[in-house]
N, C-alpha and C positions, 0 to 999 in steps of 0.2 A: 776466638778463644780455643786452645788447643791445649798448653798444659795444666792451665786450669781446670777441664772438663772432666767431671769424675769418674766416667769410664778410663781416662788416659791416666789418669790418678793411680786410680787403680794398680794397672800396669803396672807403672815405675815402683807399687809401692810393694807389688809382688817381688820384683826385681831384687830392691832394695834388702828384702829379708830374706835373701840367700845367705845360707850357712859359709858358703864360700868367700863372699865378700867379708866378715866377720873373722877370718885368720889374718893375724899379722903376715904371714909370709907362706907360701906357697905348699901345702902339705900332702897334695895330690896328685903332683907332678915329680917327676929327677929327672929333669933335663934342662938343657939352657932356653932352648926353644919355648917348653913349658911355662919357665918359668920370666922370660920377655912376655910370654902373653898373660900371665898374670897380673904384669905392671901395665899392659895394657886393659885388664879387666879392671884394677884400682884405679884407674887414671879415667874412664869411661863412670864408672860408679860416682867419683868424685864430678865431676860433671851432669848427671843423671840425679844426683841428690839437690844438687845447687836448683836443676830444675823444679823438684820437691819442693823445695823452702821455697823457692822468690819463682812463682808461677806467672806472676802479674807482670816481672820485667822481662820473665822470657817471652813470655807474648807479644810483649810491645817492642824489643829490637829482634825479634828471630823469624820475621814475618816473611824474609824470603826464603828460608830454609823450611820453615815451617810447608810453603806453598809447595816447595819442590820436592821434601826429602821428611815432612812429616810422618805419611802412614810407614815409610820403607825405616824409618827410626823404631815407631812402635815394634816394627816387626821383627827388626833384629834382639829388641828388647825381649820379646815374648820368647825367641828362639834361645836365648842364652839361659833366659830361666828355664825352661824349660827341656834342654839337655843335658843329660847325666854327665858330670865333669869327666869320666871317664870314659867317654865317646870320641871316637878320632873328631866329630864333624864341630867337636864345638870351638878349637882355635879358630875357621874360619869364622864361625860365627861370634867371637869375642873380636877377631880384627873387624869385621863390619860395621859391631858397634862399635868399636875405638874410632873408626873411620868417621860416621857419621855422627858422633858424640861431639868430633872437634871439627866441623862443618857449622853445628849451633855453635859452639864455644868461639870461634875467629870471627862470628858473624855479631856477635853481640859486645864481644872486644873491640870489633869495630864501631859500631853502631854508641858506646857510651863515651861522653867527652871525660877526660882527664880532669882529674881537680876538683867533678862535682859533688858537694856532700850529700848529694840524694841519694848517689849509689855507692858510698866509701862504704860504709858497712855490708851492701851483695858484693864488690868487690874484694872485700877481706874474709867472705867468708868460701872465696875458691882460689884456690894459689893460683893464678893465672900465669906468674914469671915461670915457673915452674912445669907446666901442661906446654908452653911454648916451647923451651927449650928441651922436655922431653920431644914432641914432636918433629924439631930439628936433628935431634940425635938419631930418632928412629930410624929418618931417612938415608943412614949412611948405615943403622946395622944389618951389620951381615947375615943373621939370622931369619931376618926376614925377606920375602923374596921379591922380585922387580916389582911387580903388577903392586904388591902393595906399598912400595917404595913411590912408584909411580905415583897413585891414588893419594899417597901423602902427599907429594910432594903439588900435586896439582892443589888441592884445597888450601895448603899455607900459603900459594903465590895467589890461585885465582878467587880465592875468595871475595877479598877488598874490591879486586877489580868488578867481579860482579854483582858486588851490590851498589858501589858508581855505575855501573851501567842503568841497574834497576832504578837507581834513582833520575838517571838522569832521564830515564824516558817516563820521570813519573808526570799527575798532571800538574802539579806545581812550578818543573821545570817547563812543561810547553807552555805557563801563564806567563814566564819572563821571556822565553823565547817571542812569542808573538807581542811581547810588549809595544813596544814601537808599532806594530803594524795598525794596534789597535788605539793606539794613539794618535796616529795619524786620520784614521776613521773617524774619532771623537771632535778631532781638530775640524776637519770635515765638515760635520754634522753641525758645530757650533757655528764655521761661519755661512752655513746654509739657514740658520735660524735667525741668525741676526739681519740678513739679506733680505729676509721675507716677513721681518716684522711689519711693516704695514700692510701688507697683505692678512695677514694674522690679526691683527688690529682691528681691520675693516672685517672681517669673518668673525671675530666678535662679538662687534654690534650691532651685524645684524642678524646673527646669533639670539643676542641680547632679545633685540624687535620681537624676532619670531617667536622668542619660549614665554614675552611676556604677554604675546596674540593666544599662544597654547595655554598658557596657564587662566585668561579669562575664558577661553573655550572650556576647560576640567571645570572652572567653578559652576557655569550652567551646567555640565554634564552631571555635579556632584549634586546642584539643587532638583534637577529632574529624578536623578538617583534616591536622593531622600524622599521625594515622595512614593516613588515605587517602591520601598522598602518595607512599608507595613502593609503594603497590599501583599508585596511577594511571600513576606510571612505568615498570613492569612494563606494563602495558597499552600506554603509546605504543612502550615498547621491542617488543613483539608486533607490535605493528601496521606498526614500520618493516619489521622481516623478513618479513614477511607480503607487504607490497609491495615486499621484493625477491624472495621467490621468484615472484611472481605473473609480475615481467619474466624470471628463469631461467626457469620453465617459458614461456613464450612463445618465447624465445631458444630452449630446447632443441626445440621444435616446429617453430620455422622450421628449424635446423639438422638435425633428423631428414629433414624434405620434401626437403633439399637432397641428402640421403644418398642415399636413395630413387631422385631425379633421377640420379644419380652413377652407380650399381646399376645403373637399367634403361640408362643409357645404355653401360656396360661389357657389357652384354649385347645392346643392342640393334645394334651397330654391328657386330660381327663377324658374328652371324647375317645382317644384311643385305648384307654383303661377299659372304660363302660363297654367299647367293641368286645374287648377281650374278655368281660368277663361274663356278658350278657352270652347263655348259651341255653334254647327253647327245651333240648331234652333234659336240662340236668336243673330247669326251675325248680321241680317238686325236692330235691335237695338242700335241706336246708343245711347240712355240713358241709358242703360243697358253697354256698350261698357263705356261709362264716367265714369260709377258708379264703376267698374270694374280699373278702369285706378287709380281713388281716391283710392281704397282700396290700390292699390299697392305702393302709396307711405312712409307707414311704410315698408314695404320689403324695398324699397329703401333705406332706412334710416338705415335699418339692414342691408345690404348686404354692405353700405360705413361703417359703425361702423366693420364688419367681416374686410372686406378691410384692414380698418386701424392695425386692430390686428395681421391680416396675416404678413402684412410689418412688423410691430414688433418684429413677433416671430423668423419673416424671417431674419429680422436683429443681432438676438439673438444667433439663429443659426447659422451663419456665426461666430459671433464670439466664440461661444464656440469651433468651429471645430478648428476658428487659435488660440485657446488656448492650445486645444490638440496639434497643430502642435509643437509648441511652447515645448511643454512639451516633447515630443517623440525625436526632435531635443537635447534638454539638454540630455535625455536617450543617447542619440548617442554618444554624446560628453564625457558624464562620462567614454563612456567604453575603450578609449584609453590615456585615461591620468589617468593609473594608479598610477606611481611616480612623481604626479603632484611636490607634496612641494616638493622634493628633488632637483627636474629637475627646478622649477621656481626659486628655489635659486640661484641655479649655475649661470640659463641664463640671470637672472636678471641686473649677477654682470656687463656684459658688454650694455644692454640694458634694462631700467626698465621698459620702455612700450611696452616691446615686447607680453607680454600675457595679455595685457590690455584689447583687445575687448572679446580673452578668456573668462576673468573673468566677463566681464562686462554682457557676453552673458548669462552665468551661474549661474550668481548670483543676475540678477538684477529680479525685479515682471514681472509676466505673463500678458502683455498687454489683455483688452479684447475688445478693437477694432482692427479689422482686417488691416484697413486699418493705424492702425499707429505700427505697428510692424517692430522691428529694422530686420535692413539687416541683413542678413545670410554669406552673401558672400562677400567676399572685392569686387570684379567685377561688383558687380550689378545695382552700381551708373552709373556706368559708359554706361551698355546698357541702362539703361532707358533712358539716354539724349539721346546715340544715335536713339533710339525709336521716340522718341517725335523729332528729326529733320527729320524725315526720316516722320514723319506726318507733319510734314509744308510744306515739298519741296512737 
């Protein structure tokens, strides 16, 4: 994509809205020269606009020109808008682009067939009879000099020829080229296949033999498989809990240090108070003894705020230990019910809640109050009532 791309858009459309190309006829020149290269500016614009409007067909027949002569097109473009018509430098730079204007233009006259209604309408919208036989005329006027006579007169002859050339070394032409070679390879190949169809045939069957030895070998490997399957899932189920308690007991070890910290610091800060404030000559002082008393009431005020965190942390601790319980307990349980699904289908069939609190033990969340954690034991309702009568009476 090339004049489609909106940066190159751009460009031409700078181009385009020169004040200069907008005069019917040549108003900033008096000379003949001048005014030749003006018709090559209208004639170049005329070509440069068409690119504007129908971007999609210049892209698709100007692919060789494009490859060769695209950026050095921009450039001449950029160069003509951009110097003051008044400047010696800008005739050459108006013949460059004329030059390289009708380089895209013979390339894309060549490139579309005659007659078709796809393109009668981009073809009517650029005088093409006319761009041709100006370019013919040029090449004999006088006015202009060898080098760019020359330069013309090579792009009307060698054009055609090199985009036959380009074509013909494209990959489409080497696929007819090698045609026959590769026909004869196929030819080949076929009566090599037909030669060794009983060889074929017999590789087959016992083909056949062998995958139907293989496939009763997978069935026992698939029935040994199902059984190791609920075991092996018991095992990954182990091993999640296992790395969770590994982080509770981590957690409840940071959380114990923090306790610890908590403790000596309840202990450490009143004893270092009572140091400070206990002093044998200034006992009989009893404003001294007050003043002493006042200071201690931010301790006090630190040691209930300690207080309060300790019970906190203390609370914390507790429940992470019955988390760990919790957790260690499931450990326990996974390691004897290893043909769990097999064994809950069977036992199911005559009672369906029989592995209810099983499941419900093993699969439900890890309470983190200690004090609301489910029973462990079927029996344990039962002593705690008889507990709690055994405190009334």
């Amino acid at each position: 994509m090339f004049f489609q791309k909106e940066d190159n858009k751009a460009i031409i459309r700078s181009f385009l809205d020169l004040q200069l190309l907008k005069e019917d006829e040549n108003k900033f020149f008096e000379s003949d020269m001048a005014d030749a290269n003006f018709d090559l500016l209208k004639t170049s614009a005329n070509i440069i606009k068409n690119t504007f409007n129908y971007p999609v067909a210049w892209d698709n027949y100007t692919k060789l020109n494009i490859g060769l002569y695209g950026e050095q097109f921009l450039d001449c473009i950029k160069k003509v808008t951009n110097t003051s018509v008044n400047n010696d430098h800008i005739c050459p730079h108006i013949q460059n682009l004329y030059l390289n204007s009708l380089r895209f233009f013979f390339e894309i006259d060549f490139m579309l067939k005659e007659g078709e209604d796809e393109h009668e309408g981009f073809k009517k919208s650029i005088s093409g009879m006319n761009i041709k036989k100006e370019a013919v005329s040029n090449t004999i006027n006088e006015l202009f000099d060898n080098e760019f006579k020359l330069e013309l007169l090579y792009i009307i002859n060698s054009t055609p020829l090199l985009i036959t050339k380009n074509l013909f070394h494209s990959e489409q032409i080497k696929l007819f080229s090698t045609f026959d070679e590769k026909r004869l390879t196929a030819e080949e190949t076929l009566n090599n296949i037909a030669s060794s169809k009983e060889e074929i045939t017999k590789k087959i069957s016992d083909f056949q033999t062998e995958l139907e030895q293989k496939e009763q070998t997978v069935e026992n490997l698939q029935a040994t498989l199902d059984k190791q399957e609920t075991a092996f899932n018991f095992v990954g189920l182990y091993k999640g809990f296992n790395e969770l308690a590994k982080r509770k007991q981590k957690e409840a070890t940071n959380t114990f240090c923090f306790l610890i910290v908590l403790a000596f610091s309840l202990i450490a800060f009143p004893l270092s108070a009572m140091i400070s404030i206990y002093n044998p000559n200034d006992i009989s002082q009893s404003s001294t003894i007050s003043t002493h008393l006042l200071n201690l009431l931010p301790l006090i005020s630190l040691e209930i705020i300690l207080l309060y965190f300790f019970r906190v942390v203390l609370h914390n601790y507790k429940s992470i230990k019955a988390q760990v319980l919790q957790v260690e307990l499931r450990q326990t349980l996974c390691q004897f019910i290893q043909n769990y699904a097999d064994y809950s289908k069977e036992i199911k069939k005559d009672d369906p809640a029989v592995l209810e609190k099983f499941e419900n033990l093993i699969f439900s969340g890890i309470i983190s109050d200690a004090e609301n954690l489910p029973s462990t034991f079927d029996g344990m309702d039962q002593i705690t009532k008889l507990l709690s009568s055994l405190k009334r009476t």
